[in-house]
C-alpha positions as CSV (number, residue, x, y, z in Angstrom):
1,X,-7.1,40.2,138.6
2,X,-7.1,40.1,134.3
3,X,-4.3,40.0,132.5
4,X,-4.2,42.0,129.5
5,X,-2.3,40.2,126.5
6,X,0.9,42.0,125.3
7,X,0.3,43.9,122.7
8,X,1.1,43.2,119.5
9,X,1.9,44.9,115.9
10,X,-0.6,44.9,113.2
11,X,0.3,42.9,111.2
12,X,1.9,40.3,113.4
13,X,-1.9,40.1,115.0
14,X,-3.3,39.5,110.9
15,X,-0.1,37.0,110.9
16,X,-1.2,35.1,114.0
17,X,-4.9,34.6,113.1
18,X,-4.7,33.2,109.6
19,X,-5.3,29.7,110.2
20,X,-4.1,27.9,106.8
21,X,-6.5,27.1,103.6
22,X,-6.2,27.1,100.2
23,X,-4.5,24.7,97.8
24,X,-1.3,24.3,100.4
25,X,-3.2,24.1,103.3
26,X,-1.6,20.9,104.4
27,X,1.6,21.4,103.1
28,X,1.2,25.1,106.3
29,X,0.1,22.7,108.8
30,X,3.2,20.1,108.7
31,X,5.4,23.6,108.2
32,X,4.2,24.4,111.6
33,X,4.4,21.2,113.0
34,X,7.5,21.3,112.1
35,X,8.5,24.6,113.9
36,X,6.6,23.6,116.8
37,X,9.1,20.9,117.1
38,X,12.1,22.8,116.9
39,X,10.9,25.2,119.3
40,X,10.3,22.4,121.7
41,X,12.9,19.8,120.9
42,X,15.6,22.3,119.3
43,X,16.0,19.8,116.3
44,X,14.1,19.2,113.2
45,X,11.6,16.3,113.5
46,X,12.6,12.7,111.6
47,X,9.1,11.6,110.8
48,X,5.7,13.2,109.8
49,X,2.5,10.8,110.1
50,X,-0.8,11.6,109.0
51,X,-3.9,9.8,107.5
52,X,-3.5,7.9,103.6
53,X,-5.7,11.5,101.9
54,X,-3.4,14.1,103.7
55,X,-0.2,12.0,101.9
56,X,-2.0,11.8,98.9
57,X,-2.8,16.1,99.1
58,X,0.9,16.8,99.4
59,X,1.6,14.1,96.9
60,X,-0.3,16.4,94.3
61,X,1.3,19.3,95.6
62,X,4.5,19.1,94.8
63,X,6.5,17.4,91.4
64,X,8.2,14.3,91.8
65,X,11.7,15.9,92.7
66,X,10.3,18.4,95.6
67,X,8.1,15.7,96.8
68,X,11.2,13.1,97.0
69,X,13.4,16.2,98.8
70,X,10.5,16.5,101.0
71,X,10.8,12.6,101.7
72,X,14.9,12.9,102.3
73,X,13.9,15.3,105.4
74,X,11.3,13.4,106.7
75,X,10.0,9.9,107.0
76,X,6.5,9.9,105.8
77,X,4.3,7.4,107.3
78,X,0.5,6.9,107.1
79,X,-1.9,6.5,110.3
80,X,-5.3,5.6,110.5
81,X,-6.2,8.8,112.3
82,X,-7.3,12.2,110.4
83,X,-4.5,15.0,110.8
84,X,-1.0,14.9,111.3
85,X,1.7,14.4,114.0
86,X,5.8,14.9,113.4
87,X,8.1,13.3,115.6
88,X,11.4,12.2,116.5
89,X,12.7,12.6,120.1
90,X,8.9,13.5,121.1
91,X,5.7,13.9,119.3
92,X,3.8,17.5,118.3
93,X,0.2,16.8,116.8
94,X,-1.0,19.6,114.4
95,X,-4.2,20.0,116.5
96,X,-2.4,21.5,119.3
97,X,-0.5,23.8,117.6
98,X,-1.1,26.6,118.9
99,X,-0.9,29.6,116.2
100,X,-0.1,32.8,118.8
101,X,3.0,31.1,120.2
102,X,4.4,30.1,117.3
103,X,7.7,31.8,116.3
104,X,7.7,33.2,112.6
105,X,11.5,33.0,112.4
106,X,11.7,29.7,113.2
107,X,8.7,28.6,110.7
108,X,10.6,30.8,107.8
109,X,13.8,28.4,108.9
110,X,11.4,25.4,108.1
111,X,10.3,26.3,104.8
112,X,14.0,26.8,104.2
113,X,15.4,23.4,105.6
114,X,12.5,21.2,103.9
115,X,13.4,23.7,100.5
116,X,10.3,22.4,98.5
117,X,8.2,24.5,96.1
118,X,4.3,23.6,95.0
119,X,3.7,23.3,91.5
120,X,3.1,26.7,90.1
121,X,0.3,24.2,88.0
122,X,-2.1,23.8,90.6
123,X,-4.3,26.6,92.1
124,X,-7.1,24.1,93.4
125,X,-8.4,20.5,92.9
């Protein structure tokens, strides 16, 4: 017996499928690490790990006063692996995020509790 998926809206499907690039590319992956977490844990992760070049990315990203807000939320710490984890309680790895499950509302409530803005500066390296 198949199981059709549940439909879903237009533009929730276009929503769903972007998988994140451009100059904040990073910055979309620990966002939905992030809500991953909370939708798991129901708290807001402590810690964000990822190699020393992903760091370095969001380092460039963001000015000195949104990067240091971005610190105040979350311990960042460097690993020797490529990609990124956040943790806390329990540990979500960006690789197994997995982008139809996750919950739109709850990723808009991460942008708004880590409440850091790119520089306007930068549209690519």
């Amino acid at each position: 017996m198949s199981r059709t998926p549940a439909a879903r809206p237009p533009d929730a499907v276009f929503r769903l499928s972007n998988v994140p690039n451009g100059v904040d590319a990073n910055f979309r992956r620990l966002l939905m690490a992030c809500t991953v977490y909370r939708q798991k844990y129901g708290e807001w992760p402590s810690q964000a790990r990822m190699n020393a070049a992903l760091l370095q990315d969001l380092a460039r990203l963001f000015d000195g006063e949104n990067f240091s807000r971005l610190a105040q939320h979350l311990e960042l710490r460097t690993r020797y692996k490529v990609g990124l984890s956040v943790g806390g309680r329990g540990v979500i790895e960006y690789e197994d995020v997995d982008h139809a499950r996750l919950d739109h509302e709850v990723l808009d409530l991460a942008e708004r509790w880590l409440a850091v803005e790119p520089r306007r500066d930068i549209e690519h390296y």
